[in-house]
C-alpha positions in Angstrom: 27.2 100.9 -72.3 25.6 103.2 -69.9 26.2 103.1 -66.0 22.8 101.8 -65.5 23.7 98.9 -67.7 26.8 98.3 -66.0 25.0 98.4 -62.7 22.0 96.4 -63.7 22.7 94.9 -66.9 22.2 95.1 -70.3 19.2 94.0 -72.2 19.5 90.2 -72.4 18.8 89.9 -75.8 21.7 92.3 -76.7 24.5 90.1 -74.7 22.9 86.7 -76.5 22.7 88.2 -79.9 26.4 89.2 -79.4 27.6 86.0 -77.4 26.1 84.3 -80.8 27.5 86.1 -83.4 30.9 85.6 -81.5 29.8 82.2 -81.1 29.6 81.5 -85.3 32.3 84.1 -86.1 34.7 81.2 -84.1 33.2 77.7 -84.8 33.2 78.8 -88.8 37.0 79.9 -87.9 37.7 76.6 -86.5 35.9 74.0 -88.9 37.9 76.3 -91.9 40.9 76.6 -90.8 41.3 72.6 -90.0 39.3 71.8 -93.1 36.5 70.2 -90.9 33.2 68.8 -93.0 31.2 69.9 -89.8 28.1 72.0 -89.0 26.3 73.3 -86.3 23.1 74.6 -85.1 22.9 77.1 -82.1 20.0 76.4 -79.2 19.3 77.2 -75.5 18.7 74.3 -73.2 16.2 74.6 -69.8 19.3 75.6 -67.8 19.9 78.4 -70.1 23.0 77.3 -71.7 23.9 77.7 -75.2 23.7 74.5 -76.6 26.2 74.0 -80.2 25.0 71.1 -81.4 27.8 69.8 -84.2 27.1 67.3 -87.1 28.4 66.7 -90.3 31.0 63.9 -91.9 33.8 64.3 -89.7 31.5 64.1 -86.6 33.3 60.7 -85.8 36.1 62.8 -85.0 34.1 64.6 -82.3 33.7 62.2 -80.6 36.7 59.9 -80.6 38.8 59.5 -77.3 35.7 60.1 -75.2 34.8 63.4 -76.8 38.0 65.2 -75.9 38.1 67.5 -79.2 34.0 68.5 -78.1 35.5 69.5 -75.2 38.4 71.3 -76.4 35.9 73.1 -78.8 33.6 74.2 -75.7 36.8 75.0 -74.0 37.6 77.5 -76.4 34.5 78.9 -77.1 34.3 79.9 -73.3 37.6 81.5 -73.5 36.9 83.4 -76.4 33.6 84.6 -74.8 34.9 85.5 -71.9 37.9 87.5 -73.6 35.5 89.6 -75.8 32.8 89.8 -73.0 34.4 89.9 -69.8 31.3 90.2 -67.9 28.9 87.7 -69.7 27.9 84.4 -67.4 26.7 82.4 -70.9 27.3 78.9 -70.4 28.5 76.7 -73.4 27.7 73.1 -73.9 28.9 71.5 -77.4 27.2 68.3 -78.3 27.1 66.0 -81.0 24.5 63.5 -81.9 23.5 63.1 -78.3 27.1 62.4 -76.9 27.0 64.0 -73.6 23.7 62.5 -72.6 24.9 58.9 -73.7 28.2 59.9 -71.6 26.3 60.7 -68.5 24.4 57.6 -68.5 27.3 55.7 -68.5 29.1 57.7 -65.5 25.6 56.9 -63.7 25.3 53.1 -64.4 29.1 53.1 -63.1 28.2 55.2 -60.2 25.1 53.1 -59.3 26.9 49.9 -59.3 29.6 51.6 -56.9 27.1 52.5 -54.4 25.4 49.5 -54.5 28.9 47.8 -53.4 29.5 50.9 -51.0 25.8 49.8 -49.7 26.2 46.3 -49.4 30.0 46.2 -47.7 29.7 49.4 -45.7 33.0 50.4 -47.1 34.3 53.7 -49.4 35.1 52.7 -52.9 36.8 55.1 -55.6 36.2 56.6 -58.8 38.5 56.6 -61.2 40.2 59.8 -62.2 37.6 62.1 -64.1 37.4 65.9 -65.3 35.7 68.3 -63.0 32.1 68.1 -65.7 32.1 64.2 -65.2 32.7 64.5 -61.1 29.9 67.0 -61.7 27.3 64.2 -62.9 28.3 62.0 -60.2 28.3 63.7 -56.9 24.8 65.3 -58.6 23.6 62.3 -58.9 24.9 60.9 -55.7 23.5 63.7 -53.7 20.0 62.6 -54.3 21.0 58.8 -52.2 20.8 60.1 -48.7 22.7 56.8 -48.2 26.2 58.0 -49.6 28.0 60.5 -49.9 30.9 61.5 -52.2 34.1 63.8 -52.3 36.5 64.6 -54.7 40.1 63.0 -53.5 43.6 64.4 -54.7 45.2 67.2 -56.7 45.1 68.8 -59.9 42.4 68.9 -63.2 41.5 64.9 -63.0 41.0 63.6 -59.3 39.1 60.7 -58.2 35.5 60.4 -56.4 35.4 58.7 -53.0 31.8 57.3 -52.4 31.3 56.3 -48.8 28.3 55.3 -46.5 26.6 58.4 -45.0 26.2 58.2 -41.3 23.5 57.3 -39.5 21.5 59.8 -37.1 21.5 56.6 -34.7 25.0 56.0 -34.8 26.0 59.6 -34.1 23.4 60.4 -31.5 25.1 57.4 -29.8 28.5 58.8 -29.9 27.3 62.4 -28.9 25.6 60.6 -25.5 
């Protein structure tokens, strides 16, 4: 790698076509060494994220205990990337058989019936404790309800979401007079 490439960057297609052959070198690792019946295909999503999508007979497995091993597999493929390419941004997303999506709704229908109640009482309510990709989905999707707003509340990995009512311009405009 040149100093221009350092400075500017490398040809994109260079970094990908290594970030995938790391990519299969380490999920055909995994699924051998732990005698997995799974199999993948590699894609790219809108948001430019490499998208592993898994199948196979032990897919079940995936999936079980709200798709904790899916996320300890894109864990560790983001480690891995970053150990053997320090400087490359790719963003990993392992899926299997539309899991994440189906997740998401779910965190939404939840989140919609919280702000409704937020909406209704004029009080906060709380989110249960979730991982920083699931808070993610919420306060995105909160965000768009100029009606509410949302924070993350307490320590560590897994804290919980506090929905509240936004302010009103009228209301502070009175207390400012």
């Amino acid at each position: 790698m040149g100093i221009f490439d350092k400075l500017f960057g490398s040809k994109k297609a260079d970094v990908d076509s290594k970030v995938i052959a790391i990519v299969e070198e380490t999920m055909d690792g995994i699924f051998a060494r732990a005698n997995f019946d799974l199999s993948y295909d590699l894609s790219s999503n809108d948001a430019g994220d490499l998208v592993i999508e898994i199948f196979g007979n032990d897919q079940q497995a995936l999936i079980d205990k709200e798709g904790q091993l899916l996320d300890a597999f894109q864990l560790y493929i983001k480690r891995v990337i970053q150990h053997r390419l320090p400087d490359d941004k790719t963003n990993v997303v392992c899926d299997s058989n539309g899991f994440r999506q189906e997740s998401n709704e779910e965190l939404i229908k939840l989140a919609d019936k919280l702000k409704k109640i937020v909406l209704d009482k004029n009080k906060s309510v709380y989110f249960r404790a979730l991982p920083p990709k699931d808070r993610k989905v919420i306060h995105q999707y909160l965000a768009e309800d100029g009606r509410v707003k949302s924070r993350s509340v307490g320590e560590g990995h897994f804290k919980k979401i506090k929905i509240y009512p936004a302010k009103s311009e009228k209301s502070e405009n009175r207390s400012n007079a």
